[in-house]
C-alpha positions in Angstrom: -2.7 -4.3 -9.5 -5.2 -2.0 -9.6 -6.1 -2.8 -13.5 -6.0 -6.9 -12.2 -8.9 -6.4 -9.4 -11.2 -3.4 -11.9 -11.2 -5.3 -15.2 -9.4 -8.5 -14.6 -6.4 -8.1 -16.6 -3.7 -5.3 -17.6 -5.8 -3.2 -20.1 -3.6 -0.7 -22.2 -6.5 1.2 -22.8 -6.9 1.9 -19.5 -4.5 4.3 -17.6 -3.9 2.1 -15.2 -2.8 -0.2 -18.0 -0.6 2.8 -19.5 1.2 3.3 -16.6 2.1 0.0 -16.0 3.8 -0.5 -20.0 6.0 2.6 -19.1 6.7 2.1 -15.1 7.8 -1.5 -16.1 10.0 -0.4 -19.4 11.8 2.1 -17.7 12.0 0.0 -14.5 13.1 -2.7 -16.3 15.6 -0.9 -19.0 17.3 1.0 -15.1 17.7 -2.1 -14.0 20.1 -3.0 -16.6 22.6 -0.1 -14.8 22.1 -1.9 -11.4 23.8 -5.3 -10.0 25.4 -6.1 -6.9 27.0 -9.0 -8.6 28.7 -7.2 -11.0 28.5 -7.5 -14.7 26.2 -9.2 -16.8 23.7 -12.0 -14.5 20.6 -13.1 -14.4 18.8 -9.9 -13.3 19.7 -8.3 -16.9 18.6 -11.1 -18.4 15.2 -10.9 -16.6 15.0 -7.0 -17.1 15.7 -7.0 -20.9 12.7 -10.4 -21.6 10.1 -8.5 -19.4 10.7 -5.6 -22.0 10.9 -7.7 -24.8 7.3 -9.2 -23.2 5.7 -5.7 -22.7 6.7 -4.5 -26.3 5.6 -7.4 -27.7 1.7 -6.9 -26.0 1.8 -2.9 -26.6 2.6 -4.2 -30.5 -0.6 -6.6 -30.3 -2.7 -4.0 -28.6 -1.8 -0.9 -31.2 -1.3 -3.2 -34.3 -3.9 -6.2 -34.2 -6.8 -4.2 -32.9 -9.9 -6.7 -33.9 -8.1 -10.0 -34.3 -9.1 -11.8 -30.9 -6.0 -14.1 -30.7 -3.9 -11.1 -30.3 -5.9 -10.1 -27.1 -5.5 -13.1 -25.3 -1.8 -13.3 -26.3 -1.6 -9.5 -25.3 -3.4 -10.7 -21.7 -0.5 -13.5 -21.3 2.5 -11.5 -22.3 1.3 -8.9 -19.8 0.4 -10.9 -16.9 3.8 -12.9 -17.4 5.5 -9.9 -17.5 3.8 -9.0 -13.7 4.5 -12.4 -12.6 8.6 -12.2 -13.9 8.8 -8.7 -12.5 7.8 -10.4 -8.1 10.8 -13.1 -8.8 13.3 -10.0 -8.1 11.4 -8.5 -5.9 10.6 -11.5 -3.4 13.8 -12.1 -3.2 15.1 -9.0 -2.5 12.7 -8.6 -0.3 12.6 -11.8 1.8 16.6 -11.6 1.8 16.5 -8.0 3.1 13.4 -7.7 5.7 13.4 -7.6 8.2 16.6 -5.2 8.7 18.5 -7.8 10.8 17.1 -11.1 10.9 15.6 -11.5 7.0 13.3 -14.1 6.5 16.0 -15.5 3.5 19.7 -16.2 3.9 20.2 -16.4 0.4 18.1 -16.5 -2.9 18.3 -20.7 -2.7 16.4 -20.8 0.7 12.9 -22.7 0.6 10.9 -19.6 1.6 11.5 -18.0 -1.7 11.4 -21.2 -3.8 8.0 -21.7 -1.8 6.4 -18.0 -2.2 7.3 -18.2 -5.8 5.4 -21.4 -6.2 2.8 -20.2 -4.8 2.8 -17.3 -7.2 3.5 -19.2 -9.9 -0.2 -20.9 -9.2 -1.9 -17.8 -9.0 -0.4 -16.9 -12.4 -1.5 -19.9 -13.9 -5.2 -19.9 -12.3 -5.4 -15.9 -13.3 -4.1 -16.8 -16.4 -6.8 -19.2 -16.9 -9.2 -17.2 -16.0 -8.5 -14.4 -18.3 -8.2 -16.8 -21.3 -11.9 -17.7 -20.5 -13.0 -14.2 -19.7 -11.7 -12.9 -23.4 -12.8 -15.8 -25.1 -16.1 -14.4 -23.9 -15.6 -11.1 -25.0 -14.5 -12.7 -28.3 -17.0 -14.7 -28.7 -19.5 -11.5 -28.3 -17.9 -9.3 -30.8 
């Protein structure tokens, strides 16, 4: 977050930028050990693509250092990644909290669908945003 508000995107150059890649790879590769469902579900599933999404933008950052698609592609892959990684946690959340009464029954009630709409527009406006703000940068180098 704190990488979004200072330079408007997840910046791997930044610390900020390297702690998120390894937080979320180990995050996400523990998370293949976890599930309340047992075996194989959808978590998994979510856990090993925001990997594959992470790698993918630390490979465009290290590899593809002045081509200026690669930046906005790295921007993407790292936001989406963000944006995947608060479907897990809002529903975890809003199905555990408050201890007693949560605000969700189940992962299908319309309080989740609803937050994670509403997410789902920020990504795409932030998204939108960042395409224009490297395009600038591009456009400068």
């Amino acid at each position: 977050m704190t990488s979004y508000v200072k330079n408007g995107k997840i910046d791997l150059r930044q610390l900020s930028g390297k702690i998120y890649f390894y937080l979320t790879v180990v995050t996400s590769l523990t998370a293949l050990g976890l599930s309340k469902l047992g075996g194989f579900n959808a978590g998994h599933v979510f856990a090993l693509f925001i990997v594959v999404l992470v790698a993918v933008a630390f490979y465009l950052h290290n590899r593809k250092q002045g081509n200026n698609r690669a930046r906005l592609i790295e921007n993407f892959l790292l936001s989406f990644s963000f944006f995947l990684s608060l479907v897990p946690t809002v529903n975890e959340t809003f199905t555990r909290v408050p201890v007693g009464h949560p605000l969700a029954q189940a992962p299908t009630d319309a309080i989740i669908a609803q937050t994670l709409l509403a997410l789902f527009v920020v990504f795409v406006i932030g998204s939108v945003y960042q395409f224009r703000m490297q395009r600038k940068v591009n456009r400068s180098v």
